[in-house]
C-alpha positions as CSV (number, residue, x, y, z in Angstrom):
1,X,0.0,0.0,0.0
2,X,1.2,3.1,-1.2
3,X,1.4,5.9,1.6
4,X,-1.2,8.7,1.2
5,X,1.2,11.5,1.3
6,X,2.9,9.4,-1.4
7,X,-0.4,9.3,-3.7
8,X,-1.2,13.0,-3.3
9,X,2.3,13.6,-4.4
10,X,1.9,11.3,-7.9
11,X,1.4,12.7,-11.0
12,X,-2.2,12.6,-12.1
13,X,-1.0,13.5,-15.7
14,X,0.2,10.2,-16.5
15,X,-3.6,8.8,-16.5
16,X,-4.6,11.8,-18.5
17,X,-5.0,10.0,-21.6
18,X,-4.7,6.7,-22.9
19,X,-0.9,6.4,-23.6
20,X,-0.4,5.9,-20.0
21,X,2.9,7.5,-18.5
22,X,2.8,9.6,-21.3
23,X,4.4,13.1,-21.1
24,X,1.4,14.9,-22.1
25,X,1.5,18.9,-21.1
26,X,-1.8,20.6,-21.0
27,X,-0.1,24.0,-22.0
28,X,1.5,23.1,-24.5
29,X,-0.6,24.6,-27.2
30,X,-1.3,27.8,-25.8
31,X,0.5,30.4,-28.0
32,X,2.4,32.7,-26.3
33,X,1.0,36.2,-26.9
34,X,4.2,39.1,-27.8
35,X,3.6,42.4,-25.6
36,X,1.4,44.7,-28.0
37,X,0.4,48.3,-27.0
38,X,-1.9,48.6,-29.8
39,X,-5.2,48.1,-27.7
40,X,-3.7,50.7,-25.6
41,X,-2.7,52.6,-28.5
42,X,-6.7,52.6,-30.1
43,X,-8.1,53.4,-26.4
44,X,-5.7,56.6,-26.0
45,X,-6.5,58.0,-29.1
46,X,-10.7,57.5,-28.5
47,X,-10.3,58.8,-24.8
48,X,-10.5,62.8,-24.6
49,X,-7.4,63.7,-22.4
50,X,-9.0,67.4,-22.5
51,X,-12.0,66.0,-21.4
52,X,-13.1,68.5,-18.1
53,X,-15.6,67.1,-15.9
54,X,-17.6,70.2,-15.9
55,X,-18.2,70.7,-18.8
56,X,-21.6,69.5,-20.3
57,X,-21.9,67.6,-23.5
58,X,-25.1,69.0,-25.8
59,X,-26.8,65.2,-24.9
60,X,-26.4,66.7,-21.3
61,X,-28.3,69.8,-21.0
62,X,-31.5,69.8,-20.4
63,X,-33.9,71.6,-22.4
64,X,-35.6,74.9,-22.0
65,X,-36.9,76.1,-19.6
66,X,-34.5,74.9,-17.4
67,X,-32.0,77.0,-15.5
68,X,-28.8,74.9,-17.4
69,X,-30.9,75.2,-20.8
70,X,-31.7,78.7,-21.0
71,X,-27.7,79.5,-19.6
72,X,-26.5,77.0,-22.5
73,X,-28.7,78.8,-25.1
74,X,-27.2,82.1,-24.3
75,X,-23.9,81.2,-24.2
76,X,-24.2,80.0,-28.0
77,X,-25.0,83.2,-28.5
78,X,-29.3,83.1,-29.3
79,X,-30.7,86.4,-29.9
80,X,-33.5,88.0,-27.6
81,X,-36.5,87.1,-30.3
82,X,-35.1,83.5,-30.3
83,X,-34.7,83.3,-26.7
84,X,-38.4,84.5,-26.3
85,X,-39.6,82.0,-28.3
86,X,-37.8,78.9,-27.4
87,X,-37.2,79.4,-23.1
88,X,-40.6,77.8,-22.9
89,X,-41.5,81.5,-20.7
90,X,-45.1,83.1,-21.3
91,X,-45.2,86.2,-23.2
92,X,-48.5,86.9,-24.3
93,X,-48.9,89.0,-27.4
94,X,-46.1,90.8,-26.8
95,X,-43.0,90.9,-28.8
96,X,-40.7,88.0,-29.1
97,X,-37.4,90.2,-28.1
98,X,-39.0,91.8,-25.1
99,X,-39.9,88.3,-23.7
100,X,-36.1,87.2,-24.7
101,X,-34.7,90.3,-23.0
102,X,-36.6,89.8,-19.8
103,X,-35.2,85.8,-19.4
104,X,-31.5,87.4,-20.2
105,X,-31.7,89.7,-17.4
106,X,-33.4,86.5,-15.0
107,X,-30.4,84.2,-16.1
108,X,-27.5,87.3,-15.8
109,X,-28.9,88.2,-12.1
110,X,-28.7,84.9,-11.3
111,X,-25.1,84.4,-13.1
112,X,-23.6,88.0,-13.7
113,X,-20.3,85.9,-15.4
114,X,-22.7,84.8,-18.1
115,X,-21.3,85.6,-21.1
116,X,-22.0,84.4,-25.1
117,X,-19.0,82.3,-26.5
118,X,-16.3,84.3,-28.6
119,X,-17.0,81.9,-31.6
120,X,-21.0,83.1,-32.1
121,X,-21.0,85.1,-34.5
122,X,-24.4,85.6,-34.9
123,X,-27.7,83.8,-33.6
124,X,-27.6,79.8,-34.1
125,X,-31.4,79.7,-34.3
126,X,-32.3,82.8,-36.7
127,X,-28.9,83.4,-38.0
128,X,-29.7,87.0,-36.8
129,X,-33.1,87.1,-39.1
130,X,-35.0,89.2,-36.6
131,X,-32.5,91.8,-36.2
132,X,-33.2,92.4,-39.6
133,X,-36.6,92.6,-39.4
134,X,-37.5,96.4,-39.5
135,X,-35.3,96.2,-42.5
136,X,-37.6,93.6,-44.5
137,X,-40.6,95.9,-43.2
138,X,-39.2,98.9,-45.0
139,X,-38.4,96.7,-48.3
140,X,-42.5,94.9,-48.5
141,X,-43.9,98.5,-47.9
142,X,-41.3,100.3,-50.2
143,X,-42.4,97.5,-53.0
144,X,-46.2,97.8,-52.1
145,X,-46.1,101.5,-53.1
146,X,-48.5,102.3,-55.7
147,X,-50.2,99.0,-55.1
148,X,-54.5,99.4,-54.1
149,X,-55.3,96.4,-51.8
150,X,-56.3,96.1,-48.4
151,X,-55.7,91.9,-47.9
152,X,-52.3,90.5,-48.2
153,X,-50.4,87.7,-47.9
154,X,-47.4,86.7,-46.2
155,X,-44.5,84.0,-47.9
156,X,-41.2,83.2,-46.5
157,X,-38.5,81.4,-48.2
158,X,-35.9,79.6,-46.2
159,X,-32.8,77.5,-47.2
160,X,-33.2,73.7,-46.3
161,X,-30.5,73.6,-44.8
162,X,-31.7,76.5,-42.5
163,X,-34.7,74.8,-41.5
164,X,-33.0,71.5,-40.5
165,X,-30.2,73.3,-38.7
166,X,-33.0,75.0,-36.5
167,X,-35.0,72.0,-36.0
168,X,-32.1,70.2,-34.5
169,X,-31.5,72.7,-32.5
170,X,-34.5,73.4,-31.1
171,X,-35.2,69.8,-30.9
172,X,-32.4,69.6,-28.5
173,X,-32.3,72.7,-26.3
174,X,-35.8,74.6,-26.8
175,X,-38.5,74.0,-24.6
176,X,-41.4,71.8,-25.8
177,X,-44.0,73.6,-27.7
178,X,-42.0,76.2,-28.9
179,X,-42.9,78.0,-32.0
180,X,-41.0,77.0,-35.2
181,X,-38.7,79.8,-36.7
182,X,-40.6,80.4,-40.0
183,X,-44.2,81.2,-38.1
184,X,-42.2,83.5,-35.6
185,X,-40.1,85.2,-37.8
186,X,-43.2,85.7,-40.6
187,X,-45.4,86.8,-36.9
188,X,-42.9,89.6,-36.1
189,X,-42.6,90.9,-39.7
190,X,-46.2,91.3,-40.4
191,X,-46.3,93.0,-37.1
192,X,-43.8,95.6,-38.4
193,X,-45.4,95.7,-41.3
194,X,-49.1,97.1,-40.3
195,X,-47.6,99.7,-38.1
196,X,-46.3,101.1,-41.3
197,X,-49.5,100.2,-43.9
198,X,-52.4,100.9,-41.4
199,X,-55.7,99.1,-42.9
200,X,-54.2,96.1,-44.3
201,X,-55.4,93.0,-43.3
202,X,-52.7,89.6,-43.2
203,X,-55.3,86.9,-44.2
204,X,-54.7,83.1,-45.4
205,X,-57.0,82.6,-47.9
206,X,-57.6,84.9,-51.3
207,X,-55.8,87.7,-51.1
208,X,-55.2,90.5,-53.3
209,X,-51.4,91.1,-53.0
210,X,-49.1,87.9,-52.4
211,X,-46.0,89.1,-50.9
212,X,-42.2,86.6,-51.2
213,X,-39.5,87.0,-48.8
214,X,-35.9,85.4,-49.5
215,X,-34.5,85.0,-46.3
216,X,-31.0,84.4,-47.8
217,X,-31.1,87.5,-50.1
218,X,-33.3,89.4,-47.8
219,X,-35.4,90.1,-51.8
220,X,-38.9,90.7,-51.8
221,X,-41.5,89.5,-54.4
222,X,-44.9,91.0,-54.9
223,X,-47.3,89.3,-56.7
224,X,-50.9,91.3,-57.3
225,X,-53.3,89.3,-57.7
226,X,-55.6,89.2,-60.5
227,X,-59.1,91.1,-60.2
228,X,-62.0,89.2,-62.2
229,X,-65.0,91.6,-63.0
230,X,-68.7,89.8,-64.0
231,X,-70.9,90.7,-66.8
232,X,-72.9,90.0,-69.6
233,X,-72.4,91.3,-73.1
234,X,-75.0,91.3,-76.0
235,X,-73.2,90.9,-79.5
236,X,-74.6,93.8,-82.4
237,X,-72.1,93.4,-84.8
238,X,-71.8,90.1,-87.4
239,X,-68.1,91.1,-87.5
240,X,-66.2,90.8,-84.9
241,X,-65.0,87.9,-83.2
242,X,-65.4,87.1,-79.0
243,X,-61.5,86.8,-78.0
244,X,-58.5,88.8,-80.1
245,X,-57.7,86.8,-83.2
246,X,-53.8,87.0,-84.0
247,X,-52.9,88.3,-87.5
248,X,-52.8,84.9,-90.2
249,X,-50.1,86.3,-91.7
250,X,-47.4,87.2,-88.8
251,X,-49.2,85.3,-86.1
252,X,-49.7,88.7,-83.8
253,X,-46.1,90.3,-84.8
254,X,-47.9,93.1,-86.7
255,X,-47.5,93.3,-90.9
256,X,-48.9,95.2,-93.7
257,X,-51.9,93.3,-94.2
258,X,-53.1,93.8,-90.3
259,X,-51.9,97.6,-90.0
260,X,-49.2,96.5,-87.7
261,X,-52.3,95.9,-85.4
262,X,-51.0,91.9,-85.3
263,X,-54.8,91.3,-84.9
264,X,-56.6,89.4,-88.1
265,X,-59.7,91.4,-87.0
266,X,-59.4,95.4,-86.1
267,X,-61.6,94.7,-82.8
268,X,-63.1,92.2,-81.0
269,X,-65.2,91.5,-77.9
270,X,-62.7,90.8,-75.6
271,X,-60.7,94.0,-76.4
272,X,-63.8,96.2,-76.5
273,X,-64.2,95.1,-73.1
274,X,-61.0,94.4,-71.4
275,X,-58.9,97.8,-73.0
276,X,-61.2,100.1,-70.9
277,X,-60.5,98.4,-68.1
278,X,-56.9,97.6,-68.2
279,X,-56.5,101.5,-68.4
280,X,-58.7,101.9,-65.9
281,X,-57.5,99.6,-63.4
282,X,-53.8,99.8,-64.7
283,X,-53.4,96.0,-65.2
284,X,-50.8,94.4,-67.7
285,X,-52.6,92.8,-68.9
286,X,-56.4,90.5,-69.7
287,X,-58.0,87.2,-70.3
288,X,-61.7,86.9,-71.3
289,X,-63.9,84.0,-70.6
290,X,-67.1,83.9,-71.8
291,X,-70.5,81.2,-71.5
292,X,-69.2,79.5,-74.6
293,X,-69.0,81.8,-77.9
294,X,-71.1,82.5,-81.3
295,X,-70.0,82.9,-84.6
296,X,-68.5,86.0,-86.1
297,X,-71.4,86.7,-88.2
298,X,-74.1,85.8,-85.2
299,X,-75.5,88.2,-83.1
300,X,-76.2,87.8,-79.4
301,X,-79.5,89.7,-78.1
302,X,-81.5,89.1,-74.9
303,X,-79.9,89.1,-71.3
304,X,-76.9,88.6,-73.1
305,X,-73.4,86.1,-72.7
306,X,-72.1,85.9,-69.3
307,X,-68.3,86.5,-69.0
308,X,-65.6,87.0,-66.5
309,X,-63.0,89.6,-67.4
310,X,-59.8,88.5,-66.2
311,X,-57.7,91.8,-64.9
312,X,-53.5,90.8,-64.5
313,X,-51.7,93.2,-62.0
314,X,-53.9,95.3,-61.2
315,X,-52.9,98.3,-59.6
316,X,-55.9,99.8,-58.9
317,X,-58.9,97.6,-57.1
318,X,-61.9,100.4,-56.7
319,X,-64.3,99.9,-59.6
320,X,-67.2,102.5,-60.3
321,X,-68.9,99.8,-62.2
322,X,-71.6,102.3,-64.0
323,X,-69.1,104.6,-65.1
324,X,-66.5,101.9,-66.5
325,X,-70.3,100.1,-68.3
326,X,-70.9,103.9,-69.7
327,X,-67.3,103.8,-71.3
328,X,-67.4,100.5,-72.3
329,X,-71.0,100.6,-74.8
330,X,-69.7,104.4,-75.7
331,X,-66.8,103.6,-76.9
332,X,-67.9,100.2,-78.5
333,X,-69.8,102.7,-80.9
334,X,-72.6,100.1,-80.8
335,X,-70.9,97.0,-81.9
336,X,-71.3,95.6,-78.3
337,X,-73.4,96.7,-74.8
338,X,-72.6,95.0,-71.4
339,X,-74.2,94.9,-68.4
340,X,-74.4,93.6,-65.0
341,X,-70.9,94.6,-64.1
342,X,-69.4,93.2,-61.2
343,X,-66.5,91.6,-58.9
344,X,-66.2,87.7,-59.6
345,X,-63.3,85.4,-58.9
346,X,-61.6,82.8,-60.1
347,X,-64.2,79.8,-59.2
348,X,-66.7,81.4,-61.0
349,X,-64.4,81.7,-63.9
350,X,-64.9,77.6,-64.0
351,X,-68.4,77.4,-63.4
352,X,-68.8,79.6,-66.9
353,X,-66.9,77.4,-68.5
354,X,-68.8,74.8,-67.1
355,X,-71.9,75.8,-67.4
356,X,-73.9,73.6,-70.2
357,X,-76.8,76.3,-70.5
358,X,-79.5,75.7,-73.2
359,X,-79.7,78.8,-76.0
360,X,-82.6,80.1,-78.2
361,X,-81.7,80.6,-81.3
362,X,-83.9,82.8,-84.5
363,X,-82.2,81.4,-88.0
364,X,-83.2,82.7,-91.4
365,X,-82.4,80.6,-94.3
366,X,-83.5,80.3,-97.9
367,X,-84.8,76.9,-99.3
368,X,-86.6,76.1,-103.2
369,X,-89.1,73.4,-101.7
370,X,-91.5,71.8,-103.7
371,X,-93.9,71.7,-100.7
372,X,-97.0,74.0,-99.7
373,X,-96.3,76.4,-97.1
374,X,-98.6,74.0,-94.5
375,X,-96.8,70.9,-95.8
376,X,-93.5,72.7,-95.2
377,X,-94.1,73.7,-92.1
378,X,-95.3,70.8,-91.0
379,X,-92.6,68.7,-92.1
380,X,-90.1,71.3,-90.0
381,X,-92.0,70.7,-86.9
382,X,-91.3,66.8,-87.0
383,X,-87.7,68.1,-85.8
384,X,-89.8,69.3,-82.5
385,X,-88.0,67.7,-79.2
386,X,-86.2,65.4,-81.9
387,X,-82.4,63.8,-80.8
388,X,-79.7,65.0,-83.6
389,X,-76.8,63.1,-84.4
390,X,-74.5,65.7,-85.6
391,X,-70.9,64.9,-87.0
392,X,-67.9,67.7,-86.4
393,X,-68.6,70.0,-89.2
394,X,-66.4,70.5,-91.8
395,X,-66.0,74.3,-91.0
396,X,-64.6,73.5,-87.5
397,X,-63.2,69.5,-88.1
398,X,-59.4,71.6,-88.6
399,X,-59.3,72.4,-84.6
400,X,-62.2,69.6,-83.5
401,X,-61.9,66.5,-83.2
402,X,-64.2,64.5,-85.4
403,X,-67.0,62.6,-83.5
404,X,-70.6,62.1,-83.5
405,X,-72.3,64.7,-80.9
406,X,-76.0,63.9,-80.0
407,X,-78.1,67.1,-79.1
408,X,-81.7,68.0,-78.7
409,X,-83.8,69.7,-80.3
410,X,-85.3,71.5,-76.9
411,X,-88.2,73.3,-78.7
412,X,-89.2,74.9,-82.3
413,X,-91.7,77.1,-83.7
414,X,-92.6,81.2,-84.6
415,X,-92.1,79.6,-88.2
416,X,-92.7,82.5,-90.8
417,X,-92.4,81.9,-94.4
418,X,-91.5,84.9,-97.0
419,X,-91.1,83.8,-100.5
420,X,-88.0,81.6,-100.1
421,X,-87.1,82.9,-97.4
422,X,-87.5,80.8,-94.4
423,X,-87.4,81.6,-90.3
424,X,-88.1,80.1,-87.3
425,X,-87.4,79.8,-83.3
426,X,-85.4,76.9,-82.1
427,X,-84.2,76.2,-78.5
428,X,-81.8,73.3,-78.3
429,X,-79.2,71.9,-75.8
430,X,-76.0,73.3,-75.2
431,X,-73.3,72.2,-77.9
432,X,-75.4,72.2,-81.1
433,X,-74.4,73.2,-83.8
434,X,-77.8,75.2,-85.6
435,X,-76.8,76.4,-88.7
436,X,-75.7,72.5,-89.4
437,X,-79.4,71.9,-87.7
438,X,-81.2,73.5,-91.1
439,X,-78.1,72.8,-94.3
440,X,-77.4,69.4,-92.6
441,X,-74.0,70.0,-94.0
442,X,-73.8,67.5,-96.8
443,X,-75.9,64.8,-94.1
444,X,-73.2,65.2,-91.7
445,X,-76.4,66.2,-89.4
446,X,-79.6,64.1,-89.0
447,X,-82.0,64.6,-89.2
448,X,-82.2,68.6,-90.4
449,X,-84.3,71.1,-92.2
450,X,-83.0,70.6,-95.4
451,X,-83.2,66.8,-95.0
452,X,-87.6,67.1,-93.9
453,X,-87.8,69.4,-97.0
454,X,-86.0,67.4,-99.5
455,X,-84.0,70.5,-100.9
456,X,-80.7,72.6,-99.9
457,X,-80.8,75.4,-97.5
458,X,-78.5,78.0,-97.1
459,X,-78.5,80.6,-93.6
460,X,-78.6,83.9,-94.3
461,X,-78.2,84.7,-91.2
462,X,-78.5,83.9,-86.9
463,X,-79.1,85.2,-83.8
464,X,-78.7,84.1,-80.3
465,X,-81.8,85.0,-78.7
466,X,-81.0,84.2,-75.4
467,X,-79.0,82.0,-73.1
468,X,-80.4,80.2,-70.4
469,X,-77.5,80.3,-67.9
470,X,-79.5,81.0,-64.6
């Protein structure tokens, strides 16, 4: 028996495997590692020798309106409009700056050795945008001079980068709730603004002067906006056409066969109406919409053709709508008459244009029938409450697309007869075509006049008797 001393003594590694008495060592493939300062290295370089316990990381101050916050703020050098806005303190209506200035004097009684960093060069939040605010007053008013309006509207323009450079910071240090910069800074100059226009309004929704501020170039943009004017006009002339109609020959340049007027026709509706007023109103310009149109050699009688006369720029917004009626018709030296003159917009600009309004129509047309004047008339009155089918005319099929339209015939009667002559009443759906309602135009339109009467008819001439827009 082996003593115990002896068997605590023996080497247990020669049973350690099953080559017994082997001289196995269980460290012998560990790898020796060499001395390396490189992990050391890496961690010096990451750890901020400079690094001084008091001072606070941005991730450690604590926002607005806390004590450390509103200190940090100043020190970065935030101007008094900013600081009123983003130190979370109440400040009624009053200005921005006076709030700011109050919260600067709070945190400089409680730390007099407050002071803003040598490196801020100007406000981080505003980048010193409301310092310059009196100035941008002065530029909107100086380019609102000569302008008539009483509503305005407000536009400011800041850099992207701007915006997400304040976000983050007022994300980070303002208090929660605080006003973004653009409403504040648009706020304070619309305040300095009406104590230099007094009697303009600052609205949101249709206003009569848009006004554009840069904020990088400090430029201003004014944009009037347009003045629409309501009325109706009856047509008294077979020669002129509603809107201008540019010269054939130079396309509106002016020539010799248009006078230099660069206008194929010497006047037209629109220009008879809109001229009067653009020198009136001292626009720059005109567009002229009307309840469809008629022919140039149709007149328009009755209540007349609504339109909407489209004023650009407008300098002036007071209208004496009698007076500018009583210019218009005298000067129209009875080619045209309006009435009902007054202010519109643009909505009902689109519900003109819109507008599918049945018309009454008086047509006079010569036919060679070989029919009594009962039999005639009888055969015309089939066409009474009748459904046409009426192909794009050929007069029109070179700007129209060519379809099939179908149209009613509404109502028809007042037929008189005069040798060959031939005339009647006719009230028919919005869209159809009436002179083609009589000729058929080569059967392009059925069924017609000429078609009931077996023979060709040619118009001599058509009015619009009314329009049945309301």
């Amino acid at each position: 028996m082996v003593p115990e001393s002896d068997e605590d003594d023996e080497d247990w590694t020669k049973y350690a495997d099953v080559g017994y008495a082997s001289a196995y060592d269980p460290w012998a493939d560990l790898v020796e590692v060499e001395d390396s300062n490189e992990e050391d290295e890496e961690f010096d370089e990451d750890f901020d020798d400079d690094f001084d316990e008091d001072e606070l990381r941005p991730r450690d101050i604590p926002r607005c309106p806390s004590t450390t916050g509103i200190e940090h703020v100043i020190q970065i050098g935030t101007c008094d409009a900013c600081l009123g806005r983003i130190s979370g303190t109440r400040i009624g209506g009053g200005p921005l700056e006076d709030a700011g200035s109050r919260v600067r004097a709070d945190a400089l009684e409680r730390d007099p050795d407050l002071v803003v960093n040598e490196d801020s060069e100007y406000c981080p939040f505003c980048e010193d945008l409301f310092v310059d605010v009196d100035i941008i007053a002065t530029r909107i008013v100086e380019s609102l001079n000569g302008i008539e309006f009483t509503k305005a509207q407000l536009g400011t323009h800041f850099s992207k980068e701007h915006v997400a450079n304040e976000e983050t910071l007022r994300t980070n240090f303002a208090a929660i709730g605080s006003r973004p910069l653009k409403a504040s800074l648009t706020k304070a100059i619309q305040d300095a603004v009406l104590t230099k226009v007094p009697g303009m309004v600052w609205v949101k929704e249709k206003p009569e002067v848009m006004i554009l501020i840069d904020t990088l170039t400090l430029g201003i943009n004014v944009d009037i906006r347009a003045l629409f004017l309501y009325g109706r006009y009856r047509k008294l002339s077979r020669e002129i056409p509603q809107t201008r109609w540019p010269c054939r020959s130079c396309r509106g340049d002016g020539c010799e066969a248009c006078d230099d007027t660069g206008q194929q026709y010497p006047a037209s509706i629109q220009s008879l109406v809109c001229d009067p007023l653009v020198e009136a109103l001292s626009a720059s310009g005109d567009a002229f919409h009307g309840m469809g149109r008629e022919d140039i050699d149709v007149c328009c009688l009755g209540q007349g053709r609504p339109f909407v006369a489209e004023l650009k720029h407008p300098l002036k917004r007071t209208v004496d709508f009698e007076s500018l009626m009583e210019l218009i018709n005298k000067q129209a030296n009875g080619q045209i008459e309006i009435t009902g003159l007054r202010i519109s917009n643009r909505p009902e600009v689109a519900r003109i244009k819109e507008t599918k309004a049945e018309k009454s129509y008086t047509i006079r047309f010569t036919c060679d029938h070989a029919f009594s004047q009962e039999e005639a008339e009888a055969r015309i009155m089939t066409l009474n409450g009748k459904e046409l089918e009426q192909q794009t005319p050929q007069r029109v099929s070179h700007r129209r697309a060519d379809k099939i339209r179908r149209r009613k015939v509404i109502s028809l009667g007042d037929i008189q007869f005069e040798g060959n002559e031939v005339q009647f009443l006719v009230r028919c759906e919005s869209g159809t075509y009436v002179k083609e309602l009589v000729h058929s135009d080569n059967g392009r339109t059925t069924p017609s006049v000429a078609g009931v009467l077996e023979a060709d008819c040619e118009v001599i001439w058509l009015v619009v008797e009314d329009i049945h827009a309301d």
